[in-house]
C-alpha positions as CSV (number, residue, x, y, z in Angstrom):
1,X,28.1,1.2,9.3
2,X,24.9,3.2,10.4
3,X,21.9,2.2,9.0
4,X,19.1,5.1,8.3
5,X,15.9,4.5,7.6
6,X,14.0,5.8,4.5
7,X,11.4,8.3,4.8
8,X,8.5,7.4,2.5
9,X,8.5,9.5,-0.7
10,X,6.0,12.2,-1.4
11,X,3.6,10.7,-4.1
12,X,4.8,10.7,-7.4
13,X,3.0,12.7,-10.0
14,X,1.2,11.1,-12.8
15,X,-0.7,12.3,-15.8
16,X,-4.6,12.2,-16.7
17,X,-3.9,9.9,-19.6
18,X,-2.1,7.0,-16.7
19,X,-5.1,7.1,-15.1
20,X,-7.2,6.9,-17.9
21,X,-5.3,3.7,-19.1
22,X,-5.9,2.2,-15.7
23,X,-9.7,2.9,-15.8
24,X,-9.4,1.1,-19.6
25,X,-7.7,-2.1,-18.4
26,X,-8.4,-2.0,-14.8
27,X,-12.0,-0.5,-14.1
28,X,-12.8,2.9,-13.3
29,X,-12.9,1.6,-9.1
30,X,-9.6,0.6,-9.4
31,X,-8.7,3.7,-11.3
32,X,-10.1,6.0,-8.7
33,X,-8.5,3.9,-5.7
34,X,-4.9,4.8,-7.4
35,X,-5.9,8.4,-7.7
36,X,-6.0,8.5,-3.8
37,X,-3.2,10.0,-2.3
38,X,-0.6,7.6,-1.1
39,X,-1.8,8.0,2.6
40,X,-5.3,7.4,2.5
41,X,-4.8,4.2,0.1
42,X,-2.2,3.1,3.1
43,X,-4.8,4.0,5.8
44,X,-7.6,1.6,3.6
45,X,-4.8,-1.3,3.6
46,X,-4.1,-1.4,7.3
47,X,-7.7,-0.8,8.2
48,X,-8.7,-4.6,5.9
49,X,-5.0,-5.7,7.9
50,X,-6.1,-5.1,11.1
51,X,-9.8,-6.1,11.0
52,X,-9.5,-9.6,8.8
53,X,-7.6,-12.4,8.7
54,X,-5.1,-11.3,5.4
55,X,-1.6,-12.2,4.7
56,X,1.0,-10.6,6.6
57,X,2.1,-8.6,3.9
58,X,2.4,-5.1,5.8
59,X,4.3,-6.7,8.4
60,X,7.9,-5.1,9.3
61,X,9.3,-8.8,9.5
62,X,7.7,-11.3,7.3
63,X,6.0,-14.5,8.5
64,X,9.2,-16.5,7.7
65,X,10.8,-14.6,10.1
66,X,8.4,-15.0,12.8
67,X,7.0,-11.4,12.1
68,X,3.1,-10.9,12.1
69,X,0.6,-9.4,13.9
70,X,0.7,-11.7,17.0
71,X,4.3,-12.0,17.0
72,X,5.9,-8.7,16.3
């Protein structure tokens, strides 16, 4: 069995009125942070990953399974 990895998908396409809801129950910040396109929301995330001390949630291996930053 060969295993292939998944290419990310292109961003899905949403409508006005989604991101309109968001802004209603969300905030209009958090509204415009999901508008970004999926790379520069990605780019934000590993940027507050790298430079403070957050969970190692973007990790390839989780912390469980001695994964991290200081123990890739």
């Amino acid at each position: 069995m060969k295993i292939v990895p998944v290419e990310p998908k292109s961003d899905p396409e949403y409508s006005e009125e989604y991101y309109e809801h968001l802004a209603r129950t969300m905030g209009e910040e958090k509204a415009a942070w999901a508008r970004l396109p999926r790379a520069e929301r990605e780019k934000e995330l590993r940027w507050y990953h790298e430079h403070f001390n957050t969970p190692d949630d973007l990790a390839e291996w989780p912390p469980e399974l001695d994964g991290g930053v200081w123990n890739p």
